[in-house]
N, C-alpha and C positions, 0 to 999 in steps of 0.2 A: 644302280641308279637310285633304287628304292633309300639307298642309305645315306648318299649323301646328301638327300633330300629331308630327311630326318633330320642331320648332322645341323644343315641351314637352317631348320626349324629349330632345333634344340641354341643354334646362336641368337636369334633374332631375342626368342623365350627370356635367354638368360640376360640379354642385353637390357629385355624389359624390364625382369624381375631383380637383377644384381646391378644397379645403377650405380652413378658417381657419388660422393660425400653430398650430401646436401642440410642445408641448414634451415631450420624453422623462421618462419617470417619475423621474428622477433629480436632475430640475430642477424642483423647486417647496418649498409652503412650507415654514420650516424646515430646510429643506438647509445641508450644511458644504460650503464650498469650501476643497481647499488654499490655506491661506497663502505666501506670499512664492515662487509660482510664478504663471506668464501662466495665466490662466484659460479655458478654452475653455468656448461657450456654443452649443448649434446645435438645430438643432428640422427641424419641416417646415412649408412652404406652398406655395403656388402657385409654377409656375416664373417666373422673372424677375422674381419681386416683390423689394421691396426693404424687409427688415426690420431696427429699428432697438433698439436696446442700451441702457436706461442706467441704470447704475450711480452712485450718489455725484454725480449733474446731472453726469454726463459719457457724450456720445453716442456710439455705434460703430455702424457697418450693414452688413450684405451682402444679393448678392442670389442669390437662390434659383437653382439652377442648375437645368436643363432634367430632372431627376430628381425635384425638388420639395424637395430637402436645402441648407437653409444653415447654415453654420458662423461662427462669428468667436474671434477672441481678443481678450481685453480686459486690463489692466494687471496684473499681481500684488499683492495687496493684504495690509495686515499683519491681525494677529490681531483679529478684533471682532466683536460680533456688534448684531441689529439693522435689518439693512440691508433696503431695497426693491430690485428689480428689476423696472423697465418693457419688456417685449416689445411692439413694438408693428409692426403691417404693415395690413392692413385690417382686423384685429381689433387689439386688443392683453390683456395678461398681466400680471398684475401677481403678484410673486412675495414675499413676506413671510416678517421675522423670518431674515432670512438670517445666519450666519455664515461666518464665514473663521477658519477653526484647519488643524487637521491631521486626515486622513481615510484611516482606513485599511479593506483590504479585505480583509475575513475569511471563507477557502473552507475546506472540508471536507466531513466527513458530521456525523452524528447529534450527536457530542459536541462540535460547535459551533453546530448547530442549537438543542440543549437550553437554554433559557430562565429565565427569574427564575423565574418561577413552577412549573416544575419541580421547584427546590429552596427555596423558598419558607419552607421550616418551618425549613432547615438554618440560612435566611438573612434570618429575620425581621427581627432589627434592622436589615440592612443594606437590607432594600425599605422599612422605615418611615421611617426616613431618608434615603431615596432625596428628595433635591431638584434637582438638578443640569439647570438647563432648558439650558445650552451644552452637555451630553453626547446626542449624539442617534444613534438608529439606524433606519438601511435596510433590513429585512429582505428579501428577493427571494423569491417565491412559486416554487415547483418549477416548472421548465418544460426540457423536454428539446427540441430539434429536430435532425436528422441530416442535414439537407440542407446546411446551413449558417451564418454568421454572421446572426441575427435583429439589426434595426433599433433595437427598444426591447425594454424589458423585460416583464414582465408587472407587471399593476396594483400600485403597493406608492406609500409612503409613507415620510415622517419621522418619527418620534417622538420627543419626550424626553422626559429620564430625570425624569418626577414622576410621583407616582402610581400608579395602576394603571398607566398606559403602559410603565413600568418592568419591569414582570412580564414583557413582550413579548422585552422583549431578552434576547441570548445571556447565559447565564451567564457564560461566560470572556471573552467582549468587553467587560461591561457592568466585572468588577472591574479588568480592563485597561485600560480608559478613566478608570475613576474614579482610577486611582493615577498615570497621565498628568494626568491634571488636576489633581488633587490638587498635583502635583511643577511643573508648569509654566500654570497656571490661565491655560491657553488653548484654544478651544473643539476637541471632538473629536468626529468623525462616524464610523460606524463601518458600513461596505458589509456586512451578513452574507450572501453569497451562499453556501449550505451544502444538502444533499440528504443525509440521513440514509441507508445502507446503499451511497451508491455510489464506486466503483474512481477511482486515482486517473487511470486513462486515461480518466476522461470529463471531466474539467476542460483538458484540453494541445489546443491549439488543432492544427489540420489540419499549420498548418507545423511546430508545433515536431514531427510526426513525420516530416521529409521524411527522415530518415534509416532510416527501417522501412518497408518494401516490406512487410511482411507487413501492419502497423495498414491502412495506405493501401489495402489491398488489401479490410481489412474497412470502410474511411470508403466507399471507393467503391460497394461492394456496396450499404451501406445506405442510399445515395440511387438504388435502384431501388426505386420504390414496392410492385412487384410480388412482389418480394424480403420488402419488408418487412412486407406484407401474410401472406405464406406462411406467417411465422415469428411473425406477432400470437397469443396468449396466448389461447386457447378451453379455458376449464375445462370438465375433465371430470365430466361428473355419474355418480357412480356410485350406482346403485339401491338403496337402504335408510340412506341417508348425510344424508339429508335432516332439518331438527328435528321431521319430520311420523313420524320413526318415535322419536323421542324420548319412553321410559315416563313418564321424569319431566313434560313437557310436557303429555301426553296426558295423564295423572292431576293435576295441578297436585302437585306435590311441596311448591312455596314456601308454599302456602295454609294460613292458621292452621285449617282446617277437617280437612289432611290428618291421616289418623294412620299416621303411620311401623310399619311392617313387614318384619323382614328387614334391615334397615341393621346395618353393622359398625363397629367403632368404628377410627378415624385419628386420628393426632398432626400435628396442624398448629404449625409448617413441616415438610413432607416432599413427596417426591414419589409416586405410590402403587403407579408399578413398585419400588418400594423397601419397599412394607409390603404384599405378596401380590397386586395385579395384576398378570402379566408380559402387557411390548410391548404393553399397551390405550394404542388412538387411538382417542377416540370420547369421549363425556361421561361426567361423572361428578357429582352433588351430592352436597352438605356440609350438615350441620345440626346446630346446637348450641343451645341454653337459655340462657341469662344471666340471671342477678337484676340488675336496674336499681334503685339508692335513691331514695328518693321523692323527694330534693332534685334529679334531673334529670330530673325530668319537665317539662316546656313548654319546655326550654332546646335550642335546636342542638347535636347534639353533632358533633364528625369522628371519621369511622370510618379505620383505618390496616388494608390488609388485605395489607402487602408488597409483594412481587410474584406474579403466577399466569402459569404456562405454560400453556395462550397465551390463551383468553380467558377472560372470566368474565360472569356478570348476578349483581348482591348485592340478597336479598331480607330486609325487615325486617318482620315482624309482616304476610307476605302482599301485602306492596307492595315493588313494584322503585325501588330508591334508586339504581341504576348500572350503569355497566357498560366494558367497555374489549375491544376485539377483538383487541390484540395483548399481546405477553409482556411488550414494555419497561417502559413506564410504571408508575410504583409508584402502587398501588390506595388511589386517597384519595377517603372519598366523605363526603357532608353526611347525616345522620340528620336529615329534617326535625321540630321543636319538639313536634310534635300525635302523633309515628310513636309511639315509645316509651310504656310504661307500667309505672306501678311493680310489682315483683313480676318473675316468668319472661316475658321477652321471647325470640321463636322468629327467629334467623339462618339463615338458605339461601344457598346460595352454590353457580350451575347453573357449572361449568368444562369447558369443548370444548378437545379435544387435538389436533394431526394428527397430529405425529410427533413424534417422543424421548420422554422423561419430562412426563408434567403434572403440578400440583400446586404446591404452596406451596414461592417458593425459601428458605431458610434464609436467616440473620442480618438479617433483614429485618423492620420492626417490624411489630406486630400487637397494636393495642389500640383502644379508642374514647373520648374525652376527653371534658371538655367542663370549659373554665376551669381548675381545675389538679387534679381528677379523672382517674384510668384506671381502666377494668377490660379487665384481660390478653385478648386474647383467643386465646391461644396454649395449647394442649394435647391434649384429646382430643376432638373429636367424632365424628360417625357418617357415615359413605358409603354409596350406593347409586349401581350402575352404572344410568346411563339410557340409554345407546346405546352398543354395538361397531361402531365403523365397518368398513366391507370393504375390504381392499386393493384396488391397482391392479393385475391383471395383465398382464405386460409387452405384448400386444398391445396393452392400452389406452391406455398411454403414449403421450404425442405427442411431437413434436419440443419438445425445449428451445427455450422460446418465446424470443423477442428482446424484453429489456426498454430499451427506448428510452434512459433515463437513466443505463445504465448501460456506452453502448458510447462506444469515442473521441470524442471532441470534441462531445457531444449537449449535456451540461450548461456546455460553455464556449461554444458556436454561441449558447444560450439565453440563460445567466445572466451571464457575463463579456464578451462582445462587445459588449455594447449601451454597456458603462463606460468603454472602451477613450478615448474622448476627453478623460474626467474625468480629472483630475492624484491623489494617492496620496501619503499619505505613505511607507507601505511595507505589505506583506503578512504576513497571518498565517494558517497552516495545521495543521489537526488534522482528519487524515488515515489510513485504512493499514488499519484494524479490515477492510474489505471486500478488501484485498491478501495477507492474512496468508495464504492458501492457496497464494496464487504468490508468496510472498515476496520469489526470487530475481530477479525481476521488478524487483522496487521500487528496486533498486543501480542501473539506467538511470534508470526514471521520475521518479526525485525530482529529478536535476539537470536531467533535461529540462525539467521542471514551469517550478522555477525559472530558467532558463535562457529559454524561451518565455515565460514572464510579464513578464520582464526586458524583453526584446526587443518586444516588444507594444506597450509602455509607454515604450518606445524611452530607458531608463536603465538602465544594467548596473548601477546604486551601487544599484537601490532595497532596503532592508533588504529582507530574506525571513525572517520566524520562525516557526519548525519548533515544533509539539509532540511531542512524542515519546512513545508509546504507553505505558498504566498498564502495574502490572502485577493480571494477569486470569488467571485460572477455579482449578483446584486446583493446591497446593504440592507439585511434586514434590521430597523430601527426599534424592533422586541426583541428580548430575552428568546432564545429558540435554539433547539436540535439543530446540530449541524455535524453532519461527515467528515467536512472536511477538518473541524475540531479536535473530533476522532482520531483519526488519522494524525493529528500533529501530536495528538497525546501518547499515541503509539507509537510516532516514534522518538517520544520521550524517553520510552523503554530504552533505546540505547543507553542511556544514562544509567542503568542499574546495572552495568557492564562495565570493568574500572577501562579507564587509556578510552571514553569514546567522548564525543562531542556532539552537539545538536547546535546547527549554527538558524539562528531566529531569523527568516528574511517576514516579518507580518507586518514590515512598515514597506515591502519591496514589489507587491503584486500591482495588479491591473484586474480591475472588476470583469474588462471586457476582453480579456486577453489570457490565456490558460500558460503562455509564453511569456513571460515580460521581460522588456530587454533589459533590465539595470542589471545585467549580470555581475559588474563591475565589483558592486557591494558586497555581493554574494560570493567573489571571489577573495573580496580585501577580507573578510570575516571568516570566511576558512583558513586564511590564513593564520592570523589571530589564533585559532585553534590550534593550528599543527604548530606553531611556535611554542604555545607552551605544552603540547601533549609528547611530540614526536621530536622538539629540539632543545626542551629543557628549559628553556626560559619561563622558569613559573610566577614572578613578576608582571608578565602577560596578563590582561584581565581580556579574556575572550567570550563571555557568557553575557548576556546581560542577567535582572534582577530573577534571582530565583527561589520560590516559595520554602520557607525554614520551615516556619512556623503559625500556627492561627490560636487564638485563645479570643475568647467570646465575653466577653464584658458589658453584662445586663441585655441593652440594645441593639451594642455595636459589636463588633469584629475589630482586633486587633492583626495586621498581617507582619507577619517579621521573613524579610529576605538576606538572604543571602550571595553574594558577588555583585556586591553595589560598589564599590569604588569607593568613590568619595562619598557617595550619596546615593538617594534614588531624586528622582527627579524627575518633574512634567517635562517632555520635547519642546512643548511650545509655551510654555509659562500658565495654560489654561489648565483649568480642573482636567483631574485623571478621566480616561473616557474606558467606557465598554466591563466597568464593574457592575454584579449583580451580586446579591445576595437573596436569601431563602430560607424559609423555614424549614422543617422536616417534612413539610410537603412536596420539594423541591421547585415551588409556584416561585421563579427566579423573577427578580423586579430590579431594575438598575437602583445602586446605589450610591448618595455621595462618597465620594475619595479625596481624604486629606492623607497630606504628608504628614507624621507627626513626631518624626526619627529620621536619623541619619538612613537607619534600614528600616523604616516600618510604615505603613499606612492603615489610619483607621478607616471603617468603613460602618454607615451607617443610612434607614430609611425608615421613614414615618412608616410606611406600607407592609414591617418586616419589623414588631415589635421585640423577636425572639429570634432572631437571626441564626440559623445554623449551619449554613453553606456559602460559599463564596464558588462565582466562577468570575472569571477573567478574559475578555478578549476570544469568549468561547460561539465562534461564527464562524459562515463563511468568510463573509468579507468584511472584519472589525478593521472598516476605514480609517484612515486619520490616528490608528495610535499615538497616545504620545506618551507610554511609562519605561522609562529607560534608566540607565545606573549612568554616572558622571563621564565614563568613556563613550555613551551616547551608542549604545546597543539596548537593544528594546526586550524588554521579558516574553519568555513564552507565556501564549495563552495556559489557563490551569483551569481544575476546578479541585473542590474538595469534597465532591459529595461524591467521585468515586473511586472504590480499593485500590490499594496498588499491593499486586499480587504478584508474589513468586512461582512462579508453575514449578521451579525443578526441585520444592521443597515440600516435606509432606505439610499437608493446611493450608500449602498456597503460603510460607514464611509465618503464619500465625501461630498463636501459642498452642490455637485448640479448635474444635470446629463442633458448629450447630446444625442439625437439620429440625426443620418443625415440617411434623408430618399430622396429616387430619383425613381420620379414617369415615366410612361409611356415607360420604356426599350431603351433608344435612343442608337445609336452608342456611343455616346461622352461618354454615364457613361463607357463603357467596354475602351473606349479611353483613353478619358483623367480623371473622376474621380477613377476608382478601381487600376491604378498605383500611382495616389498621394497618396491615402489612404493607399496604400501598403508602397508607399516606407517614409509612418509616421508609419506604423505598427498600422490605426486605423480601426476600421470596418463600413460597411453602410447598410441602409436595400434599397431593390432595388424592386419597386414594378413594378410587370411587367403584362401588358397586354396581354395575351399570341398570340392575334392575331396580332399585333405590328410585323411590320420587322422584326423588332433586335431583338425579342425576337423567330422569326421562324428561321430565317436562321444562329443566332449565340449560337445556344443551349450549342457548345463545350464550349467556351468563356463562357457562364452564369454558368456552370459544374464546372471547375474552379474556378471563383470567389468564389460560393458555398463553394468549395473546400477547399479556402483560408481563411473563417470562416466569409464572407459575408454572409445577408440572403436577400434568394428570397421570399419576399412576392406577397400574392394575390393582382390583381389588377381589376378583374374579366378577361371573355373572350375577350368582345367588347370595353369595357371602356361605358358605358352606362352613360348618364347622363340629367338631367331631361331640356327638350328643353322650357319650357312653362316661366323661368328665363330671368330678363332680360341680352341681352348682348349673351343669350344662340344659337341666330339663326343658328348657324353654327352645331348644334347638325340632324344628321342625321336620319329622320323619323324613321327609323328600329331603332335606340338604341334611343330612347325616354325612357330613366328609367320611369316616369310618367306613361309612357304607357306598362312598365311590369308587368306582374302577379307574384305573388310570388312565383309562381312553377320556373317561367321563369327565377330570378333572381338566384333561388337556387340553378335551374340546371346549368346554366352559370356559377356560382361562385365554383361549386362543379369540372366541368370541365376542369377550371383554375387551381385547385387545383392536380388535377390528373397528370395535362402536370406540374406542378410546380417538383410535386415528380419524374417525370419522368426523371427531372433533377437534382437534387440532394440527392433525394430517404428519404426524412423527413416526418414525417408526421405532428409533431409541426408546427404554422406558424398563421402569422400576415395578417390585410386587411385594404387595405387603400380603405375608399370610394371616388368614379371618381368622382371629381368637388366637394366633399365634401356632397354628396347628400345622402341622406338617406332613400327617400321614393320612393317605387311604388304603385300601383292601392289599394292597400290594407291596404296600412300604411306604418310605419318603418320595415325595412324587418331583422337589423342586430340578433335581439333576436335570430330570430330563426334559425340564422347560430351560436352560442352561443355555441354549442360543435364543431363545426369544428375551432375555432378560439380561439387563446390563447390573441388577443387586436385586436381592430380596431382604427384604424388615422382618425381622422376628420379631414375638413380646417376651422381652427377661430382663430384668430393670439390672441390666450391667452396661458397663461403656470402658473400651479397648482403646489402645495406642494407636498409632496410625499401623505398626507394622504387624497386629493380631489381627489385624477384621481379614471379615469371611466374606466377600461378596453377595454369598447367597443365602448367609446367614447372621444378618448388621440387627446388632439386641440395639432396643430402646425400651425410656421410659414411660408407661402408660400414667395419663394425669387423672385424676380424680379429684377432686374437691382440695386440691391442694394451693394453697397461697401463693403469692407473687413472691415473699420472700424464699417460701422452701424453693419454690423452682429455680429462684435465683443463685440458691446456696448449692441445688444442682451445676448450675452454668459455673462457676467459682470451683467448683472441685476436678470441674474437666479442666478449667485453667491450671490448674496447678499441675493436673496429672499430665496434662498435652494430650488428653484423649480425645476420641468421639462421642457426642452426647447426643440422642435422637430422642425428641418429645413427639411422644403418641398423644393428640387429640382429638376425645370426639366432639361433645356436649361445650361448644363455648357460647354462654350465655344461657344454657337451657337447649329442647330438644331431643337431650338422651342422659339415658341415666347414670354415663360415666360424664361426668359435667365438670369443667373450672367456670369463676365466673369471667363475666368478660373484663372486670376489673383486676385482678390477679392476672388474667392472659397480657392484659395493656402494660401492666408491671415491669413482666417477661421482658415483652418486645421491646420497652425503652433500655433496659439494661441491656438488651444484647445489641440496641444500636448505639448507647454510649461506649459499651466496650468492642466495637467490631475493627478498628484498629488492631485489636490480641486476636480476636476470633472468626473464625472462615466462617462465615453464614451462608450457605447454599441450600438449593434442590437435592434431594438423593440420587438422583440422576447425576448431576453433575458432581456430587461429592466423589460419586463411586467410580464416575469415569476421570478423576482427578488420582484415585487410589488406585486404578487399573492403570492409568498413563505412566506413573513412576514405581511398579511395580514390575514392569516388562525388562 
């Protein structure tokens, strides 16, 4: 009995474990295969079965390897659609309506996410006309995993483009597919794998970070379950926050029965920390009267309520008609036929806040239709507070929880791994809204992205196109820092990658809107890209105007571009808008813009008699551009005042590289060298003795510098240096390096380090040895500070190639009383050689007796910012972690 009871157990087991043929969500009906590439087809069943292929009455088979995975490839096929596909093993598949076009994979966040039916109203006739059964999309359901590469995908499907199905698809993909087809009427499939709010470091697979020790360090971590467990997301309930303390809930407010008491009156669009609430998180209702005409009574109407920070319930005559829990979505809801009545009809509208402003955002419509009727519903109605919620106080805080989707390689392990066998036409990304806080970030990530998708996919050629971020939120009317610049200028970087594209939407945004619906543009313009990247047609002008050239002519600025067309051109016939120029203080001031060339415009301002910088459209929200090339595509913002660097080459693609390094903390470096250096925009490493004056009593000063992306290196505590040299007599008995132990040296230097952080709060950082000395009682002591240090500076007036240096052993030249020109003729011979050349200062201007003047230092620094196009100028810190990153 005992056995056959075993017997039933080992069938059920095997029935589990040894399943039918089954096929990856990617492969069924409806599917685009790339055209005129070998096709790969693979699935799962039983080990050592042997499953059979056929396409077109032609058979192909393999067999299941010992894992339970088979794969094959089958012939490349031309454009068609049509087609069946037989899977067949002890079960078989039969797969329908299959085409063969071209299939592209489109990743990002939200605004490749956003769909037809999102913008539906903007885009009416183009979903009514939607017919197109050869255009088809993939959508991919969110799914994040941290452990690593996932097998298949989660449950999804095909659709094409008729009908309601059409609503389904991405906005920007679905007009990007239709003008592919339109131009080359062959079928197009379109992968949307996309996750609204997240980073572009969850898309880059494990390898492409093999060169960051730090990501790997957090891939690793979060395949500790226990880890990942600690750091899961437990909301805190705080006591009175509940909709159980909600007056208006508790009383029904929405109820045609209530009668209002005490309400104020509000102008909707607003927010209501703007019309006498201050800092209220917590609910608030809306209620207003409308006369309805008797000819829309029984009829549907849609109600348009913008958008509401962050959620809302919309009440009509006492009945809930909607609702929406988050900010993004614009509030579109259905009036059902029966709801309304002729005469005074009572609106409610219950809106929950947590944080910033709530309330109605502006330029956002606000009315209720029906057929080709409106009544506005924008002006004044009445509020009443229904709940103050209670802050959090900081003991209540928990740890920043870990959102799975959001960390390295989660959304590529889930949503890109499982495709990796599928063939691609090329890639399209729109990206970076969740980057813009680490901006500087995005200058590595973007070529990694494409670089690791490249490789993946095991074709360096595959197009890669870039969207490049609206412009978004208020118009600042000054010259100003901005992130989201950043960000666009990063992902300019695609461009230093041959086969990519950056498609310009900065005439397509919405100030008030992080979503804006014109996707339409954003679609016709990628397209434009893949025509001439991925289809050959290089007669295509898809770029608009892009920066060749700048030459400086007395006052003005000369600009010369490149992919103008016929011309460059104002959009609206008015002066160019959102140029600035600057001197080498980078104090940026808008300047006029004339056209004065087919490709060039000069630039010029009273306020900027030395002009040496140009930016462009460098803002959040550079409203109203109008500089566009004659096919009426608009230039990326730019600027010129900063490097465009190679990381995968030594010097960052330069000829040679500088560090200026300033020992011992004097006055004069906070005096007079960290405003030169400022006011060229170059950096310095400043190595400081922490027992030094200037380095006790001007901690603020050193803070700032810091600040301003100077680095403080070690210099130890005492400046210790070995007395037993000749010339050395002046070394004080107590700091006789000679005469330190090696504990003594470590502690001292570990000390150093502590007060270093205490100013600028880093733990990275560099050491320069005092007098260039290197030994105590024991021997050389630097080894085995070797983890506390990222290089150490020697003093030996030599300078190495990039692939001699020592890390812990980088010679420089010590200056003394030497001229702007010899130092120059220093910098000039690292040019030539492609080495490293580090200048040791103490004494500039006076102070010490190893002294240049501060006129020979000014020399210096203008030559090495006229020549910094050839020459890497950095911190030591950063140089060495630039020689340690392409040395691994």
């Amino acid at each position: 009995m005992k056995f056959f009871k075993f017997a039933f157990l080992l069938f059920f087991l095997s029935a589990d474990l040894f399943a039918d043929i089954r096929l990856p969500q990617l492969i069924s009906d409806d599917m685009v295969l790339q055209r005129d590439q070998s096709i790969t087809i693979w699935g799962w069943a039983d080990p050592k079965e042997k499953v059979t292929v056929t396409l077109k009455n032609k058979s192909n088979s393999a067999v299941t390897s010992a894992g339970g995975r088979w794969e094959m490839q089958l012939p490349a096929q031309p454009a068609g659609v049509g087609f069946e596909m037989l899977v067949k093993g002890k079960n078989q598949i039969r797969i329908k309506n299959i085409a063969f076009g071209d299939v592209w994979l489109c990743s990002g966040q939200s605004n490749m996410v956003i769909n037809m039916e999102r913008v539906k109203e903007r885009f009416a006739q183009d979903i009514a006309s939607a017919d197109y059964p050869d255009i088809r999309n993939f959508f991919i359901p969110t799914l994040a995993d941290l452990n690593g590469p996932k097998q298949d995908l989660p449950e999804s499907q095909w659709k094409t483009a008729n009908g309601a199905d059409v609503l389904s698809f991405g906005a920007v993909t679905y007009f990007f597919a239709r003008d592919l087809y339109h131009q080359y009427k062959v079928p197009i499939g379109i992968i949307n794998s996309s996750v609204g709010g997240t980073p572009i470091e969850a898309w880059i697979s494990e390898q492409g970070y093999k060169n960051s020790d730090d990501i790997q360090k957090v891939i690793s971590l979060n395949k500790d379950s226990s880890y990942v467990r600690s750091r899961t997301f437990r909301p805190v309930i705080i006591p009175g926050n509940s909709d159980a303390f909600d007056h208006g809930k508790k009383e029904h407010w929405e109820s045609e029965s209530y009668q209002p008491k005490g309400w104020r009156n509000f102008n909707i669009p607003g927010y209501w920390e703007d019309q006498g609430l201050k800092d209220l998180d917590g609910v608030v209702w809306f209620r207003k009267e409308f006369e309805v005409p008797q000819n829309w009574i029984g009829k549907p109407v849609k109600l348009f309520m913008g958008r509401i920070v962050d959620a809302d319930e919309m009440y009509v005559n006492g009945k809930r008609i909607g609702g929406t829990t988050y900010q993004y979505p614009p509030r579109r809801y259905e009036i059902p036929a029966d709801l309304l009545k002729e005469g005074k009809n009572t609106f409610v509208i219950r809106v929950t806040n947590q944080t910033g402003k709530g309330g109605f955002v502006a330029d956002k419509p606000y009315f209720m239709t029906t057929k080709d009727q409106e009544i506005n519903l924008k002006g004044t109605w009445q509020y009443k507070v229904g709940q103050v919620y209670k802050s959090l106080n900081a003991g209540e805080l928990a740890t920043t929880p870990l959102v799975a989707q959001n960390q390295p390689t989660a959304l590529y392990n889930a949503m890109v791994a499982p495709l990796l066998p599928a063939k691609v036409k090329g890639f399209i990304w729109y990206q970076g809204e969740s980057n813009v806080m680490t901006a500087n970030a995005y200058y590595k990530l973007m070529p990694v992205l494409i670089k690791d998708w490249r490789s993946l996919w095991r074709n360096e050629n595959l197009p890669f196109l870039v969207v490049q971020l609206p412009n978004f939120q208020d118009i600042n009317y000054k010259p100003a820092e901005s992130s989201w610049a950043v960000i666009r200028e990063a992902q300019n970087q695609a461009l230093t990658l041959k086969n990519t594209s950056v498609t310009v939407t900065l005439d397509l945004g919405e100030w008030n809107d992080i979503h804006p619906l014109n996707k339409k543009d954003i679609g016709k313009r990628l397209a434009l890209s893949a025509r001439n990247l991925a289809y050959g047609d290089k007669q295509v002008i898809y770029s608009g105007p892009r920066l060749k050239s700048q030459s400086i002519l007395g006052d003005k600025i000369l600009l010369t571009f490149s992919d103008v067309g016929e011309g460059v051109q104002s959009g609206d016939g008015e002066d160019l808008r959102w140029f600035a120029v600057a001197d080498y203080d980078k104090k940026f001031v808008w300047a006029k813009a004339k056209i004065s060339g087919k490709d060039q415009i000069e630039l010029a301002s009273e306020a900027v008699k030395s002009p040496k910088y140009v930016r462009y459209g460098w803002q959040d929200n550079p409203q109203g551009i109008n500089f566009y090339n004659s096919e009426g595509l608009p230039a990326s913002p730019f600027r010129t005042d900063a490097e465009v660097l190679d990381e995968s080459k030594p010097w960052k693609g330069k000829k040679a590289a500088v560090v200026l390094t300033y020992d011992d903390a004097l006055n004069v470096h906070l005096d007079n060298v960290i405003p030169a250096l400022d006011s060229l925009s170059l950096k310095g490493t400043f190595y400081l003795t922490a027992s030094s004056e200037a380095a006790r009593t001007r901690i603020k000063d050193w803070r700032n510098a810091a600040a301003g992306g100077h680095e403080l290196g070690n210099h130890t505590l005492y400046h210790p240096c070995d007395a037993t040299g000749p010339g050395m007599n002046w070394v004080k008995p107590e700091y006789d390096l000679s005469k330190y132990s090696l504990g003594r040296i470590q502690d001292e230097i570990r000390m150093c380090n502590a007060f270093l952080k205490s100013i600028d709060g880093r733990d990275k950082r560099t050491f320069a040895f005092t007098c260039g000395h290197k030994k105590v009682a024991e021997g050389e002591f630097i080894e085995s500070l070797s983890e506390d240090f990222v290089a150490a500076r020697s003093v030996r007036h030599e300078m190495h190639t990039f692939d001699q240096q020592k890390l812990l052993d980088i010679d420089c030249y010590s200056m003394v009383e030497q001229t702007g020109q010899q130092m120059i003729d220093l910098v000039k011979e690292a040019q030539k050689s492609g080495k490293l050349l580090v200048f040791l200062f103490h004494g500039v201007g006076g102070e010490h007796a190893l002294n240049v003047s501060s006129q020979a230092h000014s020399e210096l620094l203008h030559y090495l910012k006229e020549q910094q196009n050839d020459i890497y100028i950095d911190t030591m810190l950063n140089v060495a972690e630039h020689i340690k990153s392409l040395n691994k």
